[in-house]
N, C-alpha and C positions, 0 to 999 in steps of 0.2 A: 647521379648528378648531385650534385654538389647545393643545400640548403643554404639561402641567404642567412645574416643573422639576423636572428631576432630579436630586435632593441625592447620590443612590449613585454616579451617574456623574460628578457636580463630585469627589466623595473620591477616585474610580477616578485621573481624569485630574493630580489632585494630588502623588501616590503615583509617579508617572510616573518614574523612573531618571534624566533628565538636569533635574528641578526642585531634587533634591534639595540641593543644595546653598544654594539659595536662601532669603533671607528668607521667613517663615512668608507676610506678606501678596504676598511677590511671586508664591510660588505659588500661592495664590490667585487673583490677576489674572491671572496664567500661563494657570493652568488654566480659566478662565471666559474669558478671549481665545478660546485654542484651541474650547471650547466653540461661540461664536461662528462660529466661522471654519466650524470645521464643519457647519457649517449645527444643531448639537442643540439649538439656543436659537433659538426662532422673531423676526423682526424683529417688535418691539413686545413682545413678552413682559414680564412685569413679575418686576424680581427680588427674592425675597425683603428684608424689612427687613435692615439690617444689625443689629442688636439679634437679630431671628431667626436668621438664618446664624450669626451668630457661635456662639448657643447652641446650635447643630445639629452644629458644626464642632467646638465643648469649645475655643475662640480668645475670646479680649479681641475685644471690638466693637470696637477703634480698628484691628486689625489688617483686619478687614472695612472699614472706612471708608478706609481710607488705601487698599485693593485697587479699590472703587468709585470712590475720585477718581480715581486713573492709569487706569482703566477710561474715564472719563467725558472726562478729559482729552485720551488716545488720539483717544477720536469713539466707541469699541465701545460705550457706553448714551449714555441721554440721563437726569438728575435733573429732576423737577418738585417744587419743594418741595409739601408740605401733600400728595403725590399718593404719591410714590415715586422707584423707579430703573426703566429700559426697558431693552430689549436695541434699539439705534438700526436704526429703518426705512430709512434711508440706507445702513448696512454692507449689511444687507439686501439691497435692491436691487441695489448692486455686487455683490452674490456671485451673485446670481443670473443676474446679465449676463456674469459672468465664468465660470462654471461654462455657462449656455448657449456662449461662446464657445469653451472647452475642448473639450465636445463635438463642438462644428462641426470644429475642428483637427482632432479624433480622424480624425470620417470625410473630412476630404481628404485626410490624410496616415496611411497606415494603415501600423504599423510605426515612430512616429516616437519609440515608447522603446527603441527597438533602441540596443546598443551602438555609438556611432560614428554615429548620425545627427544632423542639423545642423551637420557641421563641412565647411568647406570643402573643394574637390577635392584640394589638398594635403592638408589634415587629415584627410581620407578614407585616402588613399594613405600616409598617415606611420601611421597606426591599424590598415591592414589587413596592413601589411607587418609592424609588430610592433616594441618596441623592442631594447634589448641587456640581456641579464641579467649582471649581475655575481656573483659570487658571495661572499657576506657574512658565511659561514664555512669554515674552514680542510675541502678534504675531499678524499680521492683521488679523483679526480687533476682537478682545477680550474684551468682554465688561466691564465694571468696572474697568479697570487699569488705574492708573494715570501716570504722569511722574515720573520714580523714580531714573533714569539714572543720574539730574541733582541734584539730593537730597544734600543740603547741612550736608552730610557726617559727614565732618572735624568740623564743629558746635557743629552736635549733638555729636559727640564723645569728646567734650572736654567740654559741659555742664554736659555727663555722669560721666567723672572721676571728675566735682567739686561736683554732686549728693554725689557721693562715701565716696571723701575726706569728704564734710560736716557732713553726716549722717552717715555716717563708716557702724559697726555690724547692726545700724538698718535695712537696708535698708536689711538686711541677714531674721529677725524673719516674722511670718504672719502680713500682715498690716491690714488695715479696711476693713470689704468686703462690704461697701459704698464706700470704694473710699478713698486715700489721701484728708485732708483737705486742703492745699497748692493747688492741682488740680482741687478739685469742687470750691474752689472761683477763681480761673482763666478761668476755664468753665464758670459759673453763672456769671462774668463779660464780657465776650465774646456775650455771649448769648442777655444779657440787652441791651448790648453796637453795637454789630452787626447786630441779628437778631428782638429786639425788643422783644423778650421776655421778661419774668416777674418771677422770679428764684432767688431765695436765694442758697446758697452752699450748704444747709440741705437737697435740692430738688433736688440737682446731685444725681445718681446711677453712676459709675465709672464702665465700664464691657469690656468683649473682641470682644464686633462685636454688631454690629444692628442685627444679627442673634440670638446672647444670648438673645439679649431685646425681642425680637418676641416672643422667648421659652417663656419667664417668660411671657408674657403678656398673650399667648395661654394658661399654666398654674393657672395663679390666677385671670383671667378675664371672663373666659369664659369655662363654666363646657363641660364635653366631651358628644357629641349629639348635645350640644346647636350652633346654629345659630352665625356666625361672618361675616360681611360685607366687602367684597374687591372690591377694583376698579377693571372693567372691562374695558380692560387688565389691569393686572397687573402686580408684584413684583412675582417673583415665590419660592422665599428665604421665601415670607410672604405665600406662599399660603404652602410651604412644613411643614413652624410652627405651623401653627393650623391643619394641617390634622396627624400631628405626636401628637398632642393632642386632636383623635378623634373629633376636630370641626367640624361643617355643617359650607361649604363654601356655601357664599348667594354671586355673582358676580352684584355687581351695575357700569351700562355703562357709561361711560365719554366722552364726546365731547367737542368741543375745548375750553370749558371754565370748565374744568377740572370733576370730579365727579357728577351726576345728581342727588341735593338734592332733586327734583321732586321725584324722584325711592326712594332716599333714606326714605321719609315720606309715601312712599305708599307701602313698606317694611311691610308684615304684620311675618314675617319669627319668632319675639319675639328678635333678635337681638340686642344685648346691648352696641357692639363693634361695631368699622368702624376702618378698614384701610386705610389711604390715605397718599398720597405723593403730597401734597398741593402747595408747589412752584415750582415744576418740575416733572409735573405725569412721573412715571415711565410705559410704554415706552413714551407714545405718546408727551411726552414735552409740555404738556398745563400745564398755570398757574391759579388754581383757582382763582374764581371774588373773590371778595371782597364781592358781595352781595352773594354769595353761604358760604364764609367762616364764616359769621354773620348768615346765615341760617342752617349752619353745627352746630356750638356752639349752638343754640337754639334748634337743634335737640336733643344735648348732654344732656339738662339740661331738657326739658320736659318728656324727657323720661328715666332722672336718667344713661346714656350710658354714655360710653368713647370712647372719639377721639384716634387715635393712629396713631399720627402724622409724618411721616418719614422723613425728610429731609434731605435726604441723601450728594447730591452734590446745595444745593444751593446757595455755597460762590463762584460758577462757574458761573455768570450769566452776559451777556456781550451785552445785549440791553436795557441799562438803567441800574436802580435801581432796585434791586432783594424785592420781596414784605416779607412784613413782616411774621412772620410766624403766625400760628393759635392758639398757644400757649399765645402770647402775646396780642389777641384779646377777649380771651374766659376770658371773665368779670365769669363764671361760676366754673372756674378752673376742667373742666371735661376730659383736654384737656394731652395726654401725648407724649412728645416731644422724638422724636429718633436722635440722633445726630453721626456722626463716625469722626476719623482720619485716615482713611482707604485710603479715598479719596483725603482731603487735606494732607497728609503727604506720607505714601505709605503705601503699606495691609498690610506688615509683621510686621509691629505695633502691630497689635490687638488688640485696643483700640476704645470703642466707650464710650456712656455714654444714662443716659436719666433724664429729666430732669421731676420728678413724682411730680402731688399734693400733698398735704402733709400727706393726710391720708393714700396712699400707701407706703410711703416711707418704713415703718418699716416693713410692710410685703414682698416688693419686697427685700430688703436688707439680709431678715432671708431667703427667696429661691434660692439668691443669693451664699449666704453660702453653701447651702448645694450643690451644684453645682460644685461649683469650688473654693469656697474660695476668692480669692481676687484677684486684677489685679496685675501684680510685683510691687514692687514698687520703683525697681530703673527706670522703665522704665515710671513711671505716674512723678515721680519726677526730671527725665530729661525731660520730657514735660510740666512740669510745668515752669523751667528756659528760654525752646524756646517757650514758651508765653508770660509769663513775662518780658523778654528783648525784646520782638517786630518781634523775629524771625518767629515765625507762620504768624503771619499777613502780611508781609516781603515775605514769600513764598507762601502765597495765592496771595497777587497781581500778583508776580510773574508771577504764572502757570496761573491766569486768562487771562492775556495778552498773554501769550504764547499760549493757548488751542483754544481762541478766533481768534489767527493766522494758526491753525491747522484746526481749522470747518471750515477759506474759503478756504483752500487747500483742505479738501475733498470733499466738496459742490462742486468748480471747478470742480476737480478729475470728480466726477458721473457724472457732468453736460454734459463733454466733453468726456467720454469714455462710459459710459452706458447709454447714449442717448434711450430710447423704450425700455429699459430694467427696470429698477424703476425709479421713481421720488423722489428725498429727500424731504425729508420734515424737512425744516430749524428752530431749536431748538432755543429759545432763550436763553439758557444756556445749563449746562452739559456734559458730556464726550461722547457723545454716537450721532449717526446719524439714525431716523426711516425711511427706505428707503420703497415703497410704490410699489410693483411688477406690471408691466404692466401686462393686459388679455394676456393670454395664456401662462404665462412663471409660470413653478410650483415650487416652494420654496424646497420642498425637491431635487430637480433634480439641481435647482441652488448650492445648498449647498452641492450637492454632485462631480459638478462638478467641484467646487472649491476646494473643496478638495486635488483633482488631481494637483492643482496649488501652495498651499501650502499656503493656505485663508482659513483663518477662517470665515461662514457667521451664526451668532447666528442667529434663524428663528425668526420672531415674530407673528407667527400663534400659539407658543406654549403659548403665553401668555396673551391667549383669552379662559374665559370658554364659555361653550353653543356650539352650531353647526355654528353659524358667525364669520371667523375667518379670520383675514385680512390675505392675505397673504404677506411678505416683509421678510426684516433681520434689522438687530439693529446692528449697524458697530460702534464698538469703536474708536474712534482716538487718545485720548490724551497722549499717552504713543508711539505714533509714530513718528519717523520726517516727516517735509515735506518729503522728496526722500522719504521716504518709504513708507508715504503714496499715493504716486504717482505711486510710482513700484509696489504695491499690485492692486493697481484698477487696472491699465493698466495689470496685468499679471487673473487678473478676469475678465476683458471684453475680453482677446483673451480667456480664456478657455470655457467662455457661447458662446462665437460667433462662436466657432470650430463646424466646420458641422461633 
C-alpha cells in the first residue's frame, strides 16, 4: 500500500543545517531528493500539485515549479501532463537493487565500517602504526618548536609584497619542482659558506619538511622488505618514513660519540642506507667524532650505500663551533644532506630542502613532482630576499643567544626542583633537554601525571627499538620564556611529588 505524503517531514528535512544556505527552491528539491533517496517516498507515489505544496509551504508556486523541474530533470519524478508529477519507478528499482546489494556486502564482510578497512596492506600498516602529531600550540615543554612569538613579522611581510611587486602573475603559475633558482643558490651559499659543505644550486631539491625528504628517500632508495639503518634511538618522523615504505628497520646504538660505525660494519642486514643526525643525535645530543664520520663516508663508498644526513637544528649550537657536517667531508659524494626552515625561521613555513649528489638530482626531482608539485613560490622568493639581505643569518644569531639563555634556565629549573627525580643531561646545542628518570620513577605515570598539570612530558622510551629502553622525557624549551619555563617545572615537581 501505497504511503501518503508526508508534508511534516518534507518541512523537517528542509530546515536541515547544511540547506540552509541555499535558494528557497533548491531546498526544496534538496529536500524531496534526499526524500527519495531514502526510500520515505514510494516509487510511483504521486506528488502533491505545485499550486498545493506551495500553499502548504507559505512559497510562491514558481518556487515549487522550478524545485519539480530539476527534480524531473535529475530522473528523481516523472511529469504527465493533464495527470501530475510521480516519484520515478526507475530510482525505485535502483534503490532497491542497490540497498539489496548493501546488505549482501554487509554479511560477507562483517566489520567493513571499521576504522581502516578497505585500504590496502600498506594503507593498513601506515593506519595502524599511526601518524606524527605536531604540536600547533605554543605549550611546556613540546618538542621541536622554536621561538616564533619574536619572529620578525613586519620584515618578512614587506620582503613578501616586493616578492609580489617584482615578479607580479608569476609568482601566480606552477614553479620548478626542484626548487626556485634565486633560492637554491642562496641555500648552496649558506650551505658552503656555514656548514662547510660542498653543493652547487643544481644540488638543492627545495621541498615542504625534512619529512617529504625522508618519503622520497624511503621511496627511491631503498625497495620495500629491504634493510634501512637508524640510530638507536632515534628520529621517529624517520622511523614512520621508511616503515610507511614497507622498510626493514635495522636500529644501530649510539653512545656518546654519536652512532657505532663498529655495529655499523658488522651489519650483515644487506642495508644500503643509514640514517643519522651527525651534529646533534636526535635525542641524545652527542656530536659524532670526526674519526666515525671519516669511517661513516668509507662505509658509504665500500659498499656502494648512502648516508642520509639530517641536520636538522645544527645552527643552534652554543659550546663552541658547531662541527662541520658529513656532507662536506665525504670526498665520495654518497652522502645526502637534509636541511629545514622549520627550525631556524618557524614550522608554518614549510620549507626544507636537500642538498642530493648529482646523479640523484633528476630522479628525486621527477618524484618530487609527482607528489606535490612544487614549493609556493612566493613563499621561497620571500626567503630568498630574508637571506640575501642578511636577515636569516641576523635571526639565527639572534635565537642562538637567546635559546643558549633559555637551556640555563631549564638546566637550573630541573636542577633545583626535580632534584631525584631526573638528571638532565646538558646538550651542547639544540632545542630540546634529555632528562634521565631516576630508579623507581615510571615515565608513563610521570607523563601522566603531568598531564593533570597542564605539562607536556614527550617520553623518550618511545624512541628506542629493542626491549632496552631508557626511561626519561625530551622537554623542549626554546619557544618558552624564562617565567614560563620556571612556572611549568615548578607546577611538574608539585604534581609528581603529590602523595
Amino acid at each position: 500500500m501505497t504511503r501518503a505524503f508526508e508534508l511534516e517531514t518534507l518541512k523537517i528535512r528542509m530546515n536541515d543545517a547544511d540547506l540552509q544556505l541555499l535558494d528557497l527552491h533548491q531546498r526544496i528539491q534538496r529536500a524531496l531528493r534526499a526524500l527519495i533517496l531514502d526510500g520515505a517516498l514510494d516509487p510511483g507515489m504521486k506528488l502533491p500539485a505545485t499550486r498545493m505544496l506551495a500553499k502548504s509551504l507559505c512559497v510562491a508556486r514558481d518556487t515549487v515549479e522550478n524545485a519539480y523541474v530539476q527534480l524531473h530533470r535529475d530522473g528523481f519524478i516523472v511529469r504527465r501532463e493533464g495527470s501530475g508529477s510521480y516519484v520515478s519507478k526507475t530510482i525505485g528499482t535502483e534503490l532497491r537493487g542497490a540497498a539489496r546489494r548493501r546488505m549482501k556486502l554487509q554479511d560477507q564482510k562483517q566489520g567493513a565500517n571499521e576504522p581502516g578497512s578497505g585500504l590496502s596492506r600498506r594503507g593498513r600498516m601506515i593506519f595502524e602504526s599511526g601518524g606524527v602529531t605536531d604540536q600547533q600550540a605554543i605549550k611546556a615543554f613540546a618538542t621541536g618548536l622554536p621561538e616564533t612569538r619574536s619572529f620578525p613579522t613586519d620584515v618578512w611581510e614587506r620582503l613578501q609584497r616586493q616578492a609580489l611587486k617584482d615578479y607580479r602573475s608569476h609568482v601566480l603559475l606552477h614553479g620548478d619542482p626542484q626548487g626556485a633558482e634565486p633560492l637554491r643558490k642562496a641555500i648552496a651559499t649558506y650551505l658552503n659558506l656555514e656548514r662547510g659543505a660542498k653543493v652547487s644550486p643544481n644540488q638543492i631539491l627545495v621541498l615542504s619538511s625534512t619529512r617529504q625528504a625522508l618519503f622520497l628517500c624511503a621511496q627511491l632508495l631503498v625497495d620495500a622488505g629491504k634493510a634501512i639503518l637508524l640510530e638507536n634511538p632515534g628520529y621517529f618522523g624517520a622511523k614512520k618514513a621508511f616503515e610507511s615504505a614497507e622498510n626493514k628497520i635495522v636500529p644501530i646504538d649510539v653512545d656518546s660519540q654519536g652512532i657505532r660505525t663498529d655495529l655499523l660494519r658488522a651489519d650483515r642486514s644487506g642495508a644500503n642506507c643509514v640514517y643519522v643526525t651527525p651534529s646533534h643525535q636526535y635525542p641524545t645530543g652527542a656530536t659524532l667524532s670526526l674519526e666515525r664520520r671519516l669511517d661513516l663516508t668509507n662505509w658509504a663508498a665500500e659498499n656502494g650505500g648512502w648516508i642520509i644526513e639530517d641536520d636538522y637544528d645544527s645552527e643552534f649550537h652554543y659550546d663552541g663551533l658547531p662541527t662541520a657536517c658529513v656532507q662536506g667531508l665525504d670526498k665520495y659524494n654518497r652522502t645526502i644532506y637534509l636541511g629545514t626552515f622549520s627550525k631556524t625561521l618557524y614550522p608554518g613555513l614549510r620549507m626544507g630542502y636537500m642538498a642530493l649528489p648529482e646523479e640523484l638530482v633528476s630522479a628525486f626531482t621527477y618524484a618530487r613532482s609527482i607528489m606535490d608539485g612544487h614549493t609556493p613560490q612566493i613563499l621561497q622568493l620571500t626567503l630568498t630576499r630574508f637571506m640575501d639581505d642578511g636577515h636569516y643569518n641576523s635571526h639565527v644569531r639572534a635565537m642562538r643567544k637567546l635559546y643558549a639563555e633559555r637551556r640555563e634556565v631549564i638546566l637550573d629549573a630541573i636542577n633545583k626542583h626535580l632534584e631525584g627525580i631526573v638528571t638532565a643531561v646538558r646538550p651542547k646545542g639544540g632545542l630540546q633537554i634529555p632528562c634521565l628518570l631516576a630508579t623507581g620513577w615510571s615515565e608513563q605515570e610521570t607523563i601522566r601525571r603531568a598531564a593533570t598539570a597542564g605539562v607536556m612530558l614527550p617520553g623518550l622510551s618511545r624512541l628506542y627499538a629493542g626491549e632496552e629502553k631508557q626511561q626519561g622525557w625530551l622537554l623542549g624549551y626554546a619557544s618558552l620564556t624564562a617565567y614560563e619555563i620556571e612556572a611549568a617545572i615548578l607546577r611538574l615537581s608539585n604534581s609528581l611529588r603529590k602523595k
